[in-house]
C-alpha positions in Angstrom: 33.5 -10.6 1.4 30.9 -8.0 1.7 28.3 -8.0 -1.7 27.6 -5.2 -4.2 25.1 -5.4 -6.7 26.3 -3.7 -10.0 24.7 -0.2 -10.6 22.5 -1.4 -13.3 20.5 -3.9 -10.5 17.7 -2.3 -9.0 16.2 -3.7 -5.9 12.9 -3.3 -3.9 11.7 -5.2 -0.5 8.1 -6.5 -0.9 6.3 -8.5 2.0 7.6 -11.3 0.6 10.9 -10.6 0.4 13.1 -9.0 -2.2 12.9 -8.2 -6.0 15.7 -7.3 -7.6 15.5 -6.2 -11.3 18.0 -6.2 -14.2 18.1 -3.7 -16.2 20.8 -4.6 -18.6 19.3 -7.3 -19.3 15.3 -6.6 -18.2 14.6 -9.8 -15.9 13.3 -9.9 -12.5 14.6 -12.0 -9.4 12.7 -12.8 -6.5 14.5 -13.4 -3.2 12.4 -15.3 -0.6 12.8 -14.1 3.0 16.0 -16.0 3.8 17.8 -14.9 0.2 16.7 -11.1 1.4 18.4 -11.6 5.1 21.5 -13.0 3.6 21.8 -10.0 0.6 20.7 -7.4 3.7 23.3 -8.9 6.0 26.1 -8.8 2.9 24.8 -5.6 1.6 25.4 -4.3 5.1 28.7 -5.5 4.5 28.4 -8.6 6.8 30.6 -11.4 5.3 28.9 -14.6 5.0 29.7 -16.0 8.1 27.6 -13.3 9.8 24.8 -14.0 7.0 25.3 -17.7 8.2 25.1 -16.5 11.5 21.9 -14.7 11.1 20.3 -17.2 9.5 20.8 -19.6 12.2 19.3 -17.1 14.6 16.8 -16.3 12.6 15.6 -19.8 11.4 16.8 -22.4 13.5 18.6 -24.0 11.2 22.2 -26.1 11.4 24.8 -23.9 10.6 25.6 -26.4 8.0 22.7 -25.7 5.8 23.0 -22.5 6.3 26.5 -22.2 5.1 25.3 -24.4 2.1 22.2 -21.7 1.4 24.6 -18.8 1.9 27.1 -19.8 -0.2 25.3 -21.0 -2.8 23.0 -17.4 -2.8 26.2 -16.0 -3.4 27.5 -17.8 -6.0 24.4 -17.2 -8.1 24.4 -13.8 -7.6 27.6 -13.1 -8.7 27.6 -15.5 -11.5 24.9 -13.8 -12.8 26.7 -10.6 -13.2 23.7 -9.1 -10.9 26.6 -8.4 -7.8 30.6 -8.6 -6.9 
């Protein structure tokens, strides 16, 4: 399922990856590079086999930890409150 972030979540891409800002609740997150490929790939609305996909590609990882990083990305993010 693609990802949304709420409209109170603002988000900027630094060289280091992504920060995304709450403003509900004023607190910062700071996605690495493979946390901002994943939310790009999902934002794009990718599901998270293509995020898992493009890790893979990306990193040369096992699809396995990738599926692992993905998912739990995802579950963070939306047990936050910061997406859907």
């Amino acid at each position: 399922m693609p990802l949304r972030f709420g409209a109170d979540v603002s988000t900027a891409e630094t060289d280091y990856g992504t920060v995304l800002l709450d403003e509900r609740a004023g607190t910062y997150w700071e996605l690495n590079p493979t946390a901002t490929l994943v939310v790009r790939t999902l934002l794009d609305g990718g599901e998270e086999a293509d995020a898992v996909a493009a890790l893979v590609r990306e990193f040369d990882i096992a699809e396995t930890h990738a599926l692992r990083d993905v998912e739990a990305l995802v579950r963070q993010l939306r047990g936050s409150g910061l997406a859907s």
